[in-house]
C-alpha positions as CSV (number, residue, x, y, z in Angstrom):
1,X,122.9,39.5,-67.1
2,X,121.3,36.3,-67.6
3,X,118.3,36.0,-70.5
4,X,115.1,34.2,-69.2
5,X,112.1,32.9,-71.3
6,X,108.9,33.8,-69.5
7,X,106.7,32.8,-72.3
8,X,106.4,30.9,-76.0
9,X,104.1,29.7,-78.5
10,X,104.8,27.4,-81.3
11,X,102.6,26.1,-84.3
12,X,103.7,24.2,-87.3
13,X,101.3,23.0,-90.1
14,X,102.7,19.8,-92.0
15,X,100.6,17.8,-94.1
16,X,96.7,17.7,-92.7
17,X,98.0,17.7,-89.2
18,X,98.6,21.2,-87.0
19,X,100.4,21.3,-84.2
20,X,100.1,23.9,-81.3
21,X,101.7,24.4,-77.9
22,X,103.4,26.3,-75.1
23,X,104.2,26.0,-71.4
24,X,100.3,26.1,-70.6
25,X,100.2,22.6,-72.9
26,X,100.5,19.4,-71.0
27,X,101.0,18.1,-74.4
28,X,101.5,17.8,-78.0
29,X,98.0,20.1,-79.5
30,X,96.1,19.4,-82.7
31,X,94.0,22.4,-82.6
32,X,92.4,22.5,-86.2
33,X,88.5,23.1,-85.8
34,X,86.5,22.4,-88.9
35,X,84.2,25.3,-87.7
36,X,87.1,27.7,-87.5
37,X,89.1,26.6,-90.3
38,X,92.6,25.7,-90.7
39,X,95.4,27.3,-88.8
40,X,97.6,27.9,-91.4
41,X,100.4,30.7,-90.7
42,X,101.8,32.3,-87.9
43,X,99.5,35.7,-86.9
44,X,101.9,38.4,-85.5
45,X,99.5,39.7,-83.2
46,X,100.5,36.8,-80.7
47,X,103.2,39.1,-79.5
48,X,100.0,41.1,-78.2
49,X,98.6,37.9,-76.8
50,X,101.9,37.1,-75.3
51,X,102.3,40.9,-73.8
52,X,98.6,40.7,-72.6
53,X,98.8,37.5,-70.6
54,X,102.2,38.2,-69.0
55,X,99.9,41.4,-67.6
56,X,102.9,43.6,-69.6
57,X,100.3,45.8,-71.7
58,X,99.1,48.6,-69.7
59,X,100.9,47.9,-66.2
60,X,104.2,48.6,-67.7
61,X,104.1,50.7,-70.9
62,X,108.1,51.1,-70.9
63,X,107.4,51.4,-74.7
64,X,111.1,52.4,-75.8
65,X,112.1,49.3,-73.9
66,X,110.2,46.5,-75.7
67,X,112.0,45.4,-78.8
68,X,111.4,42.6,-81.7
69,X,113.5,40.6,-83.3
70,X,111.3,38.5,-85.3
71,X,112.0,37.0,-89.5
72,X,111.2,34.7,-92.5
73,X,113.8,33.3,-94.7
74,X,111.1,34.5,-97.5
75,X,107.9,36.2,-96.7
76,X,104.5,35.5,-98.0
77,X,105.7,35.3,-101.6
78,X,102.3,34.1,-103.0
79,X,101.0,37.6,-101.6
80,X,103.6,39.6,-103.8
81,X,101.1,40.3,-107.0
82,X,98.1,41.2,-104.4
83,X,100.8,43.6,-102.9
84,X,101.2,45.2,-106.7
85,X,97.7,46.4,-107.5
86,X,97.5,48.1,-104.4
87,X,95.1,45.8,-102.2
88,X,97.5,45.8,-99.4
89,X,95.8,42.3,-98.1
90,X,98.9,41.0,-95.8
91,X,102.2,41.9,-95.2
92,X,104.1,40.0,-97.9
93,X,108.2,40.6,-97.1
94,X,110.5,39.4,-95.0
95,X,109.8,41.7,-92.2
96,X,106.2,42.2,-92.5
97,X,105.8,40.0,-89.6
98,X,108.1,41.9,-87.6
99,X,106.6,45.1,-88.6
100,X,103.4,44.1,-87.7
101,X,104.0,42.7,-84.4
102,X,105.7,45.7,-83.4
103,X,102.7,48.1,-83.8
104,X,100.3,45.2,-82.0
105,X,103.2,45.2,-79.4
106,X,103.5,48.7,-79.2
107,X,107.6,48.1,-79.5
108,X,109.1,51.6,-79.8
109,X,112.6,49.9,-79.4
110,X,115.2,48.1,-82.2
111,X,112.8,46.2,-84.8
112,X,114.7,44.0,-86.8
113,X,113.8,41.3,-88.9
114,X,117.2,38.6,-89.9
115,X,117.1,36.4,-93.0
116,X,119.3,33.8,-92.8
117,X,117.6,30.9,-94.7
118,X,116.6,28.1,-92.1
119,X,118.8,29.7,-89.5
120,X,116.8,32.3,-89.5
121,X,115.0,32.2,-86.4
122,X,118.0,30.8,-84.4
123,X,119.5,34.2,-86.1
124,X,116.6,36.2,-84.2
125,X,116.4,34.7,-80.9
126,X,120.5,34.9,-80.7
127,X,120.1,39.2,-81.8
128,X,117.4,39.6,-78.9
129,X,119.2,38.0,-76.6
130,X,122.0,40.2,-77.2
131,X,119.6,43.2,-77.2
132,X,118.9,42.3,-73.3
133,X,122.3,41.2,-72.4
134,X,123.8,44.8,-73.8
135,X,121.2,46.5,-71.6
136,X,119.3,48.2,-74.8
137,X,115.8,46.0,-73.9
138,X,113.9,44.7,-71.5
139,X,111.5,42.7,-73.3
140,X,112.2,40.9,-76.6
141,X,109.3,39.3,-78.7
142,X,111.8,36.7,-80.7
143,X,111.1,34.1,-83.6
144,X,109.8,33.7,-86.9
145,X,107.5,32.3,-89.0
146,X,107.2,31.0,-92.8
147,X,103.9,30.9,-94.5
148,X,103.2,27.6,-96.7
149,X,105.3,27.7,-99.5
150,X,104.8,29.0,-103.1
151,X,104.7,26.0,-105.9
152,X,107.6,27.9,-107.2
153,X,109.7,27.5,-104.4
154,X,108.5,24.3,-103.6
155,X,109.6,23.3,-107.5
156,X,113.1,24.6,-107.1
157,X,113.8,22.2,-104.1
158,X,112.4,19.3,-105.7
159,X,114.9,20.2,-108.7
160,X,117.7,20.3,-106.2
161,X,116.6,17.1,-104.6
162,X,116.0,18.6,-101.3
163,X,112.1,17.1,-101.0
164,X,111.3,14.0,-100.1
165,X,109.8,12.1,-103.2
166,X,108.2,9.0,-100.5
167,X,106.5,11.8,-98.7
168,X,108.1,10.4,-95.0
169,X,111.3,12.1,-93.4
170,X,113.6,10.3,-92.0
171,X,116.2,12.3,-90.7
172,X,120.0,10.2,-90.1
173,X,118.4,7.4,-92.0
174,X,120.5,5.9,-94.4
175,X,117.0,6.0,-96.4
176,X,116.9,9.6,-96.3
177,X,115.2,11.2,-99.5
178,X,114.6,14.9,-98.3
179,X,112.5,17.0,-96.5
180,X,108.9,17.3,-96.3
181,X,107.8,20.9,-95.8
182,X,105.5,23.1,-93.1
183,X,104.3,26.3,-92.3
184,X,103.8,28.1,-88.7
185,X,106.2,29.8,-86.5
186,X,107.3,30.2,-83.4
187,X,107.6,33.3,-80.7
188,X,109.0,33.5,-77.3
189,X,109.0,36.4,-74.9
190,X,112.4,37.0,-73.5
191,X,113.4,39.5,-70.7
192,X,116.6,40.1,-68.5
193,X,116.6,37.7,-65.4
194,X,116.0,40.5,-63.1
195,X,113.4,42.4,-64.8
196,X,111.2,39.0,-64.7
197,X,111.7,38.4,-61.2
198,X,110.5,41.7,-60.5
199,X,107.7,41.4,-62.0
200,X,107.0,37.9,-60.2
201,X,107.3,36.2,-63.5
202,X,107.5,32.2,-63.8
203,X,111.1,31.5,-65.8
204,X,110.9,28.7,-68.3
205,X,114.4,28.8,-68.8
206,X,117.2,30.9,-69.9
207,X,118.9,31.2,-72.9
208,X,122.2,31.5,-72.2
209,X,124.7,31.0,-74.9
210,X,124.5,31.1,-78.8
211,X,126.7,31.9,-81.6
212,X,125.7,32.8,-85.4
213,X,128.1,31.5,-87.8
214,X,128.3,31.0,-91.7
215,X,129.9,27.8,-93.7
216,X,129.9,29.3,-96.8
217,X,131.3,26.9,-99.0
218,X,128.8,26.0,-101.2
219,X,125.2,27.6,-101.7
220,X,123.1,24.0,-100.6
221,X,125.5,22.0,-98.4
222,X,128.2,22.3,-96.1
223,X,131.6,21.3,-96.4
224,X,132.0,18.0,-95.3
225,X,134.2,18.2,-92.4
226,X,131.7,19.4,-90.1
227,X,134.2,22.1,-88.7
228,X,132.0,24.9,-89.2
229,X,129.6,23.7,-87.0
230,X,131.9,22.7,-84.5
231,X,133.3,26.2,-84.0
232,X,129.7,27.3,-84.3
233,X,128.6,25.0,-80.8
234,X,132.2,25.6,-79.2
235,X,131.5,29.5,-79.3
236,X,127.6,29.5,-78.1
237,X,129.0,26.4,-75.0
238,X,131.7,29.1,-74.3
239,X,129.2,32.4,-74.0
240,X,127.0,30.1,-71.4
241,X,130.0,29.1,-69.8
242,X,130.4,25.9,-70.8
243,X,127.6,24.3,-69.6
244,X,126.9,20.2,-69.5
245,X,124.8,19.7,-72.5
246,X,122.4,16.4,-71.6
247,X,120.6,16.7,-75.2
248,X,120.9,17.8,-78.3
249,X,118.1,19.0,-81.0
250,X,119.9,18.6,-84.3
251,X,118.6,20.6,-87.5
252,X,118.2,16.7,-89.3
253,X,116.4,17.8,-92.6
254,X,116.7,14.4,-94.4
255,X,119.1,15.6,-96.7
256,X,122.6,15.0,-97.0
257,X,123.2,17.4,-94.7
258,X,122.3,15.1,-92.3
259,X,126.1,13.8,-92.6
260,X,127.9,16.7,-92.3
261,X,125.9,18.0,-88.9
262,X,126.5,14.2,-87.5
263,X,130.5,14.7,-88.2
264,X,130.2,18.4,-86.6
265,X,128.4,17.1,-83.2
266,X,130.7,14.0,-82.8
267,X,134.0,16.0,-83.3
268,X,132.6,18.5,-80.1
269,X,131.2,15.9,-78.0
270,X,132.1,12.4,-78.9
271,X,129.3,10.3,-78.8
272,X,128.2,10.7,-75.2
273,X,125.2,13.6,-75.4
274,X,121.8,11.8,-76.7
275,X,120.1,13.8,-79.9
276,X,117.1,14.0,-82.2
277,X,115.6,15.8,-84.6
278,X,112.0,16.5,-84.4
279,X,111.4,17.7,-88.0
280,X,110.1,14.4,-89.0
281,X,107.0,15.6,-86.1
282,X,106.9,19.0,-87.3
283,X,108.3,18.9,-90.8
284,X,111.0,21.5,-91.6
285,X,109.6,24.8,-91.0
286,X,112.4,26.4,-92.8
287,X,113.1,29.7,-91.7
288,X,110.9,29.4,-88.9
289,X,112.3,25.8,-87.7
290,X,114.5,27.4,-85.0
291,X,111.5,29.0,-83.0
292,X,109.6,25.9,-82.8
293,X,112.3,23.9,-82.1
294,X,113.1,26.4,-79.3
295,X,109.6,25.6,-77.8
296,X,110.4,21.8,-78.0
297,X,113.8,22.1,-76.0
298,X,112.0,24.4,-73.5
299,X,109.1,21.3,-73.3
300,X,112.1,18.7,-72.9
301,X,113.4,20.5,-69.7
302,X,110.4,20.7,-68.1
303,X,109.5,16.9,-68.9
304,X,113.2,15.7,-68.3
305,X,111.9,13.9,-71.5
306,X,114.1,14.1,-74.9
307,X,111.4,13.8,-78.0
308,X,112.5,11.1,-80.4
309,X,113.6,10.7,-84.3
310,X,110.7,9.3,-85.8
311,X,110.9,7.1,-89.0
312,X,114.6,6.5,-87.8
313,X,115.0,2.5,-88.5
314,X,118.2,2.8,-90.3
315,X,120.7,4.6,-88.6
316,X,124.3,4.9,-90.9
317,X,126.2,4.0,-87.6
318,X,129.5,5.3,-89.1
319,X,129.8,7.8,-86.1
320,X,128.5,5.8,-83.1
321,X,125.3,9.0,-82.5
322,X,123.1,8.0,-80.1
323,X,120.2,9.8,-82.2
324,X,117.3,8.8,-79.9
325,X,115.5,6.8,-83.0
326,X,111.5,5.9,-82.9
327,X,111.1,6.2,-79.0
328,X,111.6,9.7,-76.7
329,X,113.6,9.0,-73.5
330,X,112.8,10.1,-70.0
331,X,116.2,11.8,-68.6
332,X,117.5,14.3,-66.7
333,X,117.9,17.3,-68.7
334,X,119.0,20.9,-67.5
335,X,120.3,22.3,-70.7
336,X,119.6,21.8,-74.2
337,X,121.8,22.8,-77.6
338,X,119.5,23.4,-80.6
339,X,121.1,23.8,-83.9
340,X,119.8,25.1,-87.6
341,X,121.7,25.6,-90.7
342,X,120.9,27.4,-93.8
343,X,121.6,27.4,-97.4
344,X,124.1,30.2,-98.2
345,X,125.9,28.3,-94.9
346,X,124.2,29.7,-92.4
347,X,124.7,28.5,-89.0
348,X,122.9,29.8,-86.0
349,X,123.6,27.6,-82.9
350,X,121.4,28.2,-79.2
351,X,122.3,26.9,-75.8
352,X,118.9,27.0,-73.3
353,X,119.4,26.1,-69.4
354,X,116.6,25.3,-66.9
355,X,118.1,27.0,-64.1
């Protein structure tokens, strides 16, 4: 049983820019409107939206067959005090969001919400997939979403040196300082191939393979080996049946990380499969990075256009990586790996095919 994506929407806040698009977008969307204000999170009832516009609200209420798998590697942790004196003004934890969405969806099936750091998302999309594929759904709501980050949080990375002190990411640059972070999410409506065809449904592509993995070596990096990941890409290629992968879209935070991801992908494919990473577009989204990246690889079939590594002028070259630096590339491309890893070693790895 094959998993096809019949819709998705995507948004990611980074700096004063906001970014917004699906398959309706014939392009990259800045849709901040001074007389609307700011788009600044992810709003769960988009799974409504998504639900109403597929014509899958009233026309075919199989309630106990609508699932969500939907997380945040940390919640709304600037709305934990409100949530203490009893003013219930968001949902604050990790699986508000999920919670949420599931009474706009009107999901009476599994509701669960993963944490898995910045694999988090990958984590969700992989766990509804396998909700269709074992016959327990037909319709999945899968993503996540991370609101902007508490000063807290955002002063424990700059302790570890995981921010970018120039304030431009450069992901595989041998300039590489860090991250720079973002807020939004992403969603995407999945359902088994042969429900969507019954309903007439246009398929934006299937997600057919991914693995969830853990390094687990060391709480902020991975060992340095890259085997982890390679067992994590060899394990989602062999649940899609080994498919030809034409691009890559690395996790490529800036950090030294970078490295270890570059060693992994090499020792699995050489250095014939073009990749990029697109955080230095969309910033790192953190737990919430895997949904939107999911959107972009979705946007890349369609266009038979890879999206670039901006800021990428310095490439370490010890690997030979054909990282697609400054300039996208028009290519053929009919499937797409997407990787994420989190601290704690999380790895989630997804494999998407156009047909």
């Amino acid at each position: 049983m094959r998993v096809a994506i019949t819709d998705f929407v995507s948004l990611s806040n980074v700096g004063d820019d906001c970014f917004l698009w699906g398959p309706r977008s014939e392009s990259w969307q800045q849709p901040n409107d001074p007389a609307r204000g700011r788009l600044s999170h992810f709003d769960p009832k988009w799974g409504e939206i998504l639900l109403r516009r597929n014509q899958l609200w009233l026309h075919q209420p199989k309630w106990e067959r609508r699932a969500v798998c939907f997380g945040s590697s940390k919640g709304v942790v600037a709305s934990w005090p409100a949530w203490s004196d009893g003013e219930a003004k968001s949902w604050p934890f990790c699986d508000g969001d999920a919670r949420a969405m599931a009474a706009f969806a009107m999901a009476h099936g599994a509701v669960l919400s993963p944490v898995a750091a910045c694999a988090t998302a990958s984590h969700a999309l992989a766990l509804g997939a396998g909700l269709i594929r074992q016959n327990k759904a037909d319709i999945v709501l899968a993503g996540a979403s991370e609101a902007p980050q508490d000063e807290l949080l955002l002063a424990a990375y700059r302790n570890m040196g995981a921010l970018s002190k120039s304030g431009v990411m450069r992901p595989f640059d041998v300039r590489r300082d860090g991250f720079v972070p973002a807020s939004g999410g992403g969603l995407l409506l999945l359902e088994s191939e042969e429900h969507a065809q019954n309903r007439g449904a246009k398929i934006h592509g299937f997600l057919s393979g991914w693995s969830l993995k853990c390094d687990a070596s060391h709480m902020t990096s991975m060992s340095p080996g890259g085997a982890s990941i390679a067992r994590a890409i060899e394990d989602a290629l062999g649940r899609a049946g080994n498919p030809e992968i034409q691009y890559i879209n690395a996790h490529g935070t800036a950090t030294i990380n970078d490295a270890v991801e570059s060693r992994g992908i090499a020792s699995v494919f050489g250095t014939r499969v073009p990749l990029s990473s697109t955080k230095a577009l969309t910033g790192h989204l953190l737990g919430a990075a895997g949904a939107v990246e999911a959107a972009v690889c979705l946007l890349a079939m369609r266009d038979n256009f890879a999206p670039p590594t901006l800021n990428l002028e310095q490439g370490e070259g010890e690997l030979g990586l054909d990282y697609i630096p400054l300039i996208g590339r028009e290519m053929e491309i009919g499937a797409v790996l997407s990787l994420n890893y989190g601290f704690g070693g999380h790895i989630g790895a997804l494999v998407f095919e156009k047909n």
